[in-house]
C-alpha positions as CSV (number, residue, x, y, z in Angstrom):
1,X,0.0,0.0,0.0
2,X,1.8,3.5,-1.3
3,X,0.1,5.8,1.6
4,X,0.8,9.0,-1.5
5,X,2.3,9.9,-4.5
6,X,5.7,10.6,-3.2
7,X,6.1,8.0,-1.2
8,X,9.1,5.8,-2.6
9,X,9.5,3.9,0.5
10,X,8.8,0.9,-1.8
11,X,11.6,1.4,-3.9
12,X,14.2,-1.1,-2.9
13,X,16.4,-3.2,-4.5
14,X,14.2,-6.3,-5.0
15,X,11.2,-4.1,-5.8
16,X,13.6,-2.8,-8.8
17,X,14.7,-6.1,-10.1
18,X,11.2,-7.2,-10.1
19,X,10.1,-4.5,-12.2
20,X,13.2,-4.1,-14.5
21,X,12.7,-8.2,-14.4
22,X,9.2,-7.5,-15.8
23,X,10.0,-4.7,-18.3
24,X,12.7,-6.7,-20.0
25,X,11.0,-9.8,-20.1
26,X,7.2,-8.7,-21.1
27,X,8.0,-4.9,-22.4
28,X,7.5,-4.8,-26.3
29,X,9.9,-2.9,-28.1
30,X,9.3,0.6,-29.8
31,X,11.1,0.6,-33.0
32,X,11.6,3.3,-35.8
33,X,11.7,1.1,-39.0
34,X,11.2,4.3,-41.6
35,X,14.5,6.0,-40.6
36,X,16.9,3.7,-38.9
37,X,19.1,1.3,-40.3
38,X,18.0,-2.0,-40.1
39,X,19.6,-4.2,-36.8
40,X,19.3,-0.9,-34.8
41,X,15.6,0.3,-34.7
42,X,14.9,0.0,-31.1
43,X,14.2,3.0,-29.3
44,X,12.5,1.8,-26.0
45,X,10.6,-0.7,-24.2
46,X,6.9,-0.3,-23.5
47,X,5.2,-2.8,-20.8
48,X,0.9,-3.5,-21.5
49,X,-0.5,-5.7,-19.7
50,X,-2.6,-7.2,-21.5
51,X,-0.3,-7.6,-25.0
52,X,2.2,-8.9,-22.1
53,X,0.8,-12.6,-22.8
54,X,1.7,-12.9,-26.4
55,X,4.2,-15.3,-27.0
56,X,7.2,-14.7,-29.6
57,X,7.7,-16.2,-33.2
58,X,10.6,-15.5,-35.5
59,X,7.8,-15.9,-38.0
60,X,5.3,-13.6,-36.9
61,X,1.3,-13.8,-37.4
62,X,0.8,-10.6,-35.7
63,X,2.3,-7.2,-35.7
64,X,2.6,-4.8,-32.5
65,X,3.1,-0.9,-32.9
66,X,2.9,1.4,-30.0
67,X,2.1,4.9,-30.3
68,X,2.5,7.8,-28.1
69,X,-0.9,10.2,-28.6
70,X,-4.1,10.0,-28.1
71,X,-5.2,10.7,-32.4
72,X,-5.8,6.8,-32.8
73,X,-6.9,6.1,-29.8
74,X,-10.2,7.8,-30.1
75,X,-10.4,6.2,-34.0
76,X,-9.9,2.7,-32.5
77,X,-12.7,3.1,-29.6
78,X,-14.5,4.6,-32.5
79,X,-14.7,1.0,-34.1
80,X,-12.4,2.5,-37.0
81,X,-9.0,0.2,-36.2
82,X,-10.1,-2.8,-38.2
83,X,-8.8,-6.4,-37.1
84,X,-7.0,-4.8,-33.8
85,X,-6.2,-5.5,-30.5
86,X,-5.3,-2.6,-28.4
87,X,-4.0,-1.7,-25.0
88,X,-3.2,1.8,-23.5
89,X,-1.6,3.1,-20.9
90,X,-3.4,6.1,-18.6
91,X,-1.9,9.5,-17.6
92,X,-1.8,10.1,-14.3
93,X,-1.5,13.3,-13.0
94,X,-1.9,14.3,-9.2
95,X,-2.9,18.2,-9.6
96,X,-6.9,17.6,-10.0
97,X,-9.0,15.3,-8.0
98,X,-7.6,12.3,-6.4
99,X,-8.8,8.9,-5.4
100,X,-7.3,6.5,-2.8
101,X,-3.8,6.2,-2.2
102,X,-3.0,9.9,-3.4
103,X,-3.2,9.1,-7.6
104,X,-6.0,9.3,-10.3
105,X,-6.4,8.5,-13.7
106,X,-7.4,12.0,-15.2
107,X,-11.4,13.2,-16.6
108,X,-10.5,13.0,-20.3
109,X,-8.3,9.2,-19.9
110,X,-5.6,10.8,-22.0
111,X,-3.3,8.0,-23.8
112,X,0.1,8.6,-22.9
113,X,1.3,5.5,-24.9
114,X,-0.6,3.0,-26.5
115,X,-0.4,0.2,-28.5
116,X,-2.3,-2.3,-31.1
117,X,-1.6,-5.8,-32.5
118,X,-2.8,-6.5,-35.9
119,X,-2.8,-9.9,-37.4
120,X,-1.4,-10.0,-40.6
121,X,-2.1,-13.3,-41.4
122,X,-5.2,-15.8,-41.6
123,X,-5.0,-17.5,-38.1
124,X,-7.3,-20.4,-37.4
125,X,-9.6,-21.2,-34.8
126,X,-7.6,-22.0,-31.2
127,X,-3.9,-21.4,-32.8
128,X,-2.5,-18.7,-31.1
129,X,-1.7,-14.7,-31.9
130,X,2.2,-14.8,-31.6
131,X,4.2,-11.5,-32.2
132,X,8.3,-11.1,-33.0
133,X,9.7,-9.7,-29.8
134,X,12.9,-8.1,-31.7
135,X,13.2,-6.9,-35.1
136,X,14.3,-10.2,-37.6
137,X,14.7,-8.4,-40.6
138,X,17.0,-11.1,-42.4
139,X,19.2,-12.6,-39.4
140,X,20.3,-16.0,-39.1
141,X,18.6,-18.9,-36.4
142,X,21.7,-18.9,-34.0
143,X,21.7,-14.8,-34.0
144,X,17.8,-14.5,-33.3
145,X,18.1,-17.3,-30.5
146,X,21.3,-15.7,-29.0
147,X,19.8,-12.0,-29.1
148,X,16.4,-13.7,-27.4
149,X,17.8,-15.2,-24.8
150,X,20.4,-12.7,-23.8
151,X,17.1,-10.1,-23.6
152,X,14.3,-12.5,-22.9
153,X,16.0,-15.3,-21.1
154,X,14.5,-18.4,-23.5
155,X,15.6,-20.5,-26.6
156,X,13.1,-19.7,-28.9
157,X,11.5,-23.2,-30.2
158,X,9.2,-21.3,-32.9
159,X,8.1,-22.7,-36.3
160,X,11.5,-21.1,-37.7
161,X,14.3,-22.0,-35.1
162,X,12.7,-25.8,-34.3
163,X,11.6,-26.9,-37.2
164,X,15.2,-26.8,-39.2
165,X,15.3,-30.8,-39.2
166,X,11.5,-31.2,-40.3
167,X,10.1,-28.4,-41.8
168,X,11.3,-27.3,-45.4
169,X,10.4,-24.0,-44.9
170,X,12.7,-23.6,-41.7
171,X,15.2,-25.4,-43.6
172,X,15.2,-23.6,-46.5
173,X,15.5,-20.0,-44.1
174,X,18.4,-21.5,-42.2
175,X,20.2,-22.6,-45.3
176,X,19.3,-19.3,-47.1
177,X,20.3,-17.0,-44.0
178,X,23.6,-19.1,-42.4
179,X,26.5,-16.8,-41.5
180,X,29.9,-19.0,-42.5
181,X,31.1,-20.5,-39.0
182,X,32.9,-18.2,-37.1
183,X,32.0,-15.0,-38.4
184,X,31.0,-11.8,-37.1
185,X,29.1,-8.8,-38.7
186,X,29.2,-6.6,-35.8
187,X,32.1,-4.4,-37.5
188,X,30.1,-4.0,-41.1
189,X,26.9,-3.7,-38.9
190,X,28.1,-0.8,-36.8
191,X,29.9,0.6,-40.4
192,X,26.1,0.5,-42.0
193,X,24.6,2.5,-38.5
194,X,27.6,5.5,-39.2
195,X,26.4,5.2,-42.8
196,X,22.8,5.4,-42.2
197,X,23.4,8.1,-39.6
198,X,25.4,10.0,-41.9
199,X,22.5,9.9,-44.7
200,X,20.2,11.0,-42.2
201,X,22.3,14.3,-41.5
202,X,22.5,15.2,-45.1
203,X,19.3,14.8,-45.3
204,X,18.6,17.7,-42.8
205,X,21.3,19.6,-44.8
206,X,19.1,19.4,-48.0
207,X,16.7,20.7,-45.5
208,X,18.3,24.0,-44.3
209,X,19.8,24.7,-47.8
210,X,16.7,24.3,-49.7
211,X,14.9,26.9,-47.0
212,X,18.5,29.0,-47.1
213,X,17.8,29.1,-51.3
214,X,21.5,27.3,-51.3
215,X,21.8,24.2,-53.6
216,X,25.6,23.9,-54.0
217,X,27.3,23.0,-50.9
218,X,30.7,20.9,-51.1
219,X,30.5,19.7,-47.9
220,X,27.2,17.9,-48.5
221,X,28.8,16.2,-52.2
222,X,31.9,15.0,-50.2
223,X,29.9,13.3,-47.3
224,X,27.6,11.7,-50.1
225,X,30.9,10.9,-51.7
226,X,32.0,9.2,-48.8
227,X,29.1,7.3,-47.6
228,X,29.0,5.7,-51.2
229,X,32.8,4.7,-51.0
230,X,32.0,2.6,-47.6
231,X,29.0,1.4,-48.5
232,X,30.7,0.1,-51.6
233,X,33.6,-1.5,-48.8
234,X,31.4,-3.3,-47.1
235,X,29.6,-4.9,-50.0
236,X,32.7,-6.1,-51.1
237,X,33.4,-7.2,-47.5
238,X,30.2,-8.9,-47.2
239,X,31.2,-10.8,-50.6
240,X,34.6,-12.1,-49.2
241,X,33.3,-13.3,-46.4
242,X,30.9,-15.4,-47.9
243,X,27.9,-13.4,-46.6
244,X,24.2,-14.5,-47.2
245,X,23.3,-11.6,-49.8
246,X,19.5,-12.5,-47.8
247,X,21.3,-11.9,-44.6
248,X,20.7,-8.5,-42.9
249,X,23.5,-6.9,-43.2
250,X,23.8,-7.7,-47.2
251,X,20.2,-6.4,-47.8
252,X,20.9,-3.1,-45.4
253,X,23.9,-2.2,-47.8
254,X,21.5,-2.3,-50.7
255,X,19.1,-0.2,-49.0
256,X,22.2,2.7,-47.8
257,X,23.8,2.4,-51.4
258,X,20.0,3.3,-52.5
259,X,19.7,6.2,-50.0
260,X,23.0,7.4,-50.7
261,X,22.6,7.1,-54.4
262,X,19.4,9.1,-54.5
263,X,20.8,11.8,-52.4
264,X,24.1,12.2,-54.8
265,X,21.7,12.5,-58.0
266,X,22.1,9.2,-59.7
267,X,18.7,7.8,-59.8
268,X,18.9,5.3,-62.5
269,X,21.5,3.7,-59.8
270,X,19.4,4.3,-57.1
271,X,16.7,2.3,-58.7
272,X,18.4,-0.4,-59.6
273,X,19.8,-0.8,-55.8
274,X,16.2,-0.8,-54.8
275,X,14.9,-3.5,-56.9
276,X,18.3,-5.7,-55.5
277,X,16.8,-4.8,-52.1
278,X,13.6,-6.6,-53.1
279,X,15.1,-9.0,-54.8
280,X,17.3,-10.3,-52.0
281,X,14.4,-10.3,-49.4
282,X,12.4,-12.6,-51.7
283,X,13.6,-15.6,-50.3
284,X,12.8,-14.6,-46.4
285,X,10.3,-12.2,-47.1
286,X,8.2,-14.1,-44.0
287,X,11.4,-13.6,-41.9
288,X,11.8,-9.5,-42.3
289,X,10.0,-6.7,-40.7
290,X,6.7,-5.8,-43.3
291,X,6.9,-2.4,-42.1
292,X,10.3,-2.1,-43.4
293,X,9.5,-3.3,-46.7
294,X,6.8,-0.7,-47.1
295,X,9.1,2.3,-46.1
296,X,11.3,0.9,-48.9
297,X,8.4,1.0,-51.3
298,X,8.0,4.2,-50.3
299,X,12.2,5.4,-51.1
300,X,11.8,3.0,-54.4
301,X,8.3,5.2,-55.6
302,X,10.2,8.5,-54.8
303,X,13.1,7.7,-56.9
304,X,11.0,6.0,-59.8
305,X,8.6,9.8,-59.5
306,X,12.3,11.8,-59.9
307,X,13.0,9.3,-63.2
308,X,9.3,10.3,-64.3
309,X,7.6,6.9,-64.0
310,X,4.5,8.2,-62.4
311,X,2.5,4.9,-63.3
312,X,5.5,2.4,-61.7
313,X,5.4,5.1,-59.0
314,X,1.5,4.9,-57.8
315,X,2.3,1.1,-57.6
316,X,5.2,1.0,-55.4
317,X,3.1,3.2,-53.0
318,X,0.0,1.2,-53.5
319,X,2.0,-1.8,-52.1
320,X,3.3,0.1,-49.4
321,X,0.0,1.6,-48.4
322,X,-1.7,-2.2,-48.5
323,X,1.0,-4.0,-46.7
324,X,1.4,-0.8,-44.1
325,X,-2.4,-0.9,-43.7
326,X,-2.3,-4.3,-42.7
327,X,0.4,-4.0,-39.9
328,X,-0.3,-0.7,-38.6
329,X,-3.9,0.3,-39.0
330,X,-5.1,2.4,-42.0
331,X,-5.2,5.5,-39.3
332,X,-1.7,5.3,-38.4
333,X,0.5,8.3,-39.6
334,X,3.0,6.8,-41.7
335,X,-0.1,4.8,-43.5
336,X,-1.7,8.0,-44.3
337,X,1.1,9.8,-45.5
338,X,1.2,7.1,-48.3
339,X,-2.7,7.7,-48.7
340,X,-1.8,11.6,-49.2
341,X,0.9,10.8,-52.0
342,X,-1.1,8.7,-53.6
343,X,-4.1,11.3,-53.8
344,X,-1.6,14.5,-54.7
345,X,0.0,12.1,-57.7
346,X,-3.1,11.5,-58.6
347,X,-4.3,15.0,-58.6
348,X,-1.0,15.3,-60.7
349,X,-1.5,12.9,-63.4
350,X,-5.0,14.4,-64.1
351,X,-3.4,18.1,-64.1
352,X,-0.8,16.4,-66.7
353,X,-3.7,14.7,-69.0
354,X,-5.6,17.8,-68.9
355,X,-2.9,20.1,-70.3
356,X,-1.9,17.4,-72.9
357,X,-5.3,17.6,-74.1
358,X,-5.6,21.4,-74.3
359,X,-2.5,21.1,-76.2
């Protein structure tokens, strides 16, 4: 019993194992998948009760997203979030009325954080709704059960990690995924997050130069420069060390090279790195992140827009809006900023037509 709100009598050592205990082992992660480079898109941990009880697969039926907000909240208890399952977590403030035991949950129930599960797959009567505790976006079986059981304390025994012996499918992902005994892609892994850090600050460079009215800056061309020429290192790394090209860190190279390509101007290179992007997930698509593959729809429409295939471009974001949709909710922010392209290059093509016509 807490007799207030400042009380932190309770807070002893035990007490904060027990809860760091739960956290670790029941929190879900909060990932950014649309800007970080693939391997390091955790940001946080979030604990729910009630999405606490879902069990972990390396091949997911069931997506989780959390949120911070209170926009979809209200859309969901609207009975707008389609085939979800969501959980929030209450403010709680201690500046208006309180209840017992000094707290209370505020008038308007503001969501501080929330989050929803949406099954992305057809799951049949009594089999269970099993989510991907860390992002598997292309690793091998020995790296997703040593990353599980150093943070959740298990050996995962899902379809994809038990069935290797028996199940073709599982055998066909390990073979497909393997890293060569012995080796370690730590170094070209923490080589692609510099990369991918990099692209992100010349991105906000193109920012302040476009609102300065500066488009030459030398500084930017030798960074984009640069990035290229390690990107391009690591590739060939990747290749002498006998690398998957479906492993992680071989489909993350196409997807920087991409980026960085695109940044520098050279879009007919860009493109082509995008479609080796798709083409090396093929293989494992069941194995990587879906929301990934949909921000990389979104890069591959952008670039095929600046190369003028505006018909090739509404169908790279119509796949990305329908496979989005399906893990995240048609409300969700990044979902309807694929719905607003979509309409404005719409709006675009018409505008187009209709001065072709008048000519």
């Amino acid at each position: 019993q807490i007799s207030s709100f400042s009380d932190s009598s309770w807070i002893t050592k035990d007490a904060y194992d027990d809860v760091l205990g739960k956290v670790m082992g029941c929190g879900h992660a909060i990932t950014d998948v649309t800007t970080l480079a693939l391997g390091d898109q955790c940001v946080g941990r979030a604990l729910f009760l009630e999405h606490s009880f879902y069990n972990h697969s390396c091949a997911p039926n069931a997506f989780i997203s959390c949120h911070i907000g209170d926009e979809r909240q209200e859309q969901y208890e609207n009975g707008n979030g389609g085939d979800t399952l969501m959980q929030k977590s209450t403010i709680i403030t201690k500046d208006d009325s309180e209840n017992e035991g000094g707290m209370h949950r505020d008038e308007q129930n503001k969501c501080a954080l929330f989050a929803c599960v949406q099954c992305i797959d057809t799951i049949e009567k009594d089999k269970p709704v099993v989510l991907s505790y860390i992002p598997t976006s292309g690793i091998d079986r020995k790296e997703r059960q040593d990353t599980l059981l150093n943070g959740y304390h298990f050996t995962c025994q899902c379809v994809a990690c038990s069935g290797v012996e028996t199940n073709p499918l599982a055998t066909k992902w390990e073979k497909t995924l393997k890293l060569p005994e012995g080796n370690n892609v730590n170094i070209t892994r923490q080589m692609q997050y510099s990369c991918n850090e990099s692209l992100i600050n010349i991105q906000q460079l193109d920012e302040k130069l476009s609102s300065d009215g500066d488009e030459n800056n030398n500084e930017r061309d030798e960074l984009i420069a640069g990035c290229i020429m390690m990107i391009r290192m690591s590739m060939n790394g990747i290749k002498n060390q006998d690398i998957s090209p479906h492993h992680e860190v071989s489909i993350e190279a196409h997807r920087l090279l991409a980026a960085a390509l695109s940044l520098s101007g050279n879009t007919a290179e860009a493109l082509r790195e995008h479609q080796h992007f798709f083409d090396a997930i093929a293989p494992v698509s069941p194995l990587i992140d879906p929301v990934v593959i949909a921000a990389q729809r979104v890069e591959f429409a952008r670039d095929l827009g600046r190369n003028g295939d505006t018909k090739e471009q509404k169908q790279q974001l119509e796949k990305a809006k329908e496979l989005s949709e399906i893990c995240l909710g048609s409300s969700h922010s990044f979902v309807r900023q694929i719905k607003e392209r979509i309409t404005d290059l719409e709006v675009e093509c018409k505008a187009k037509k209709r001065r072709l016509n008048n000519k």
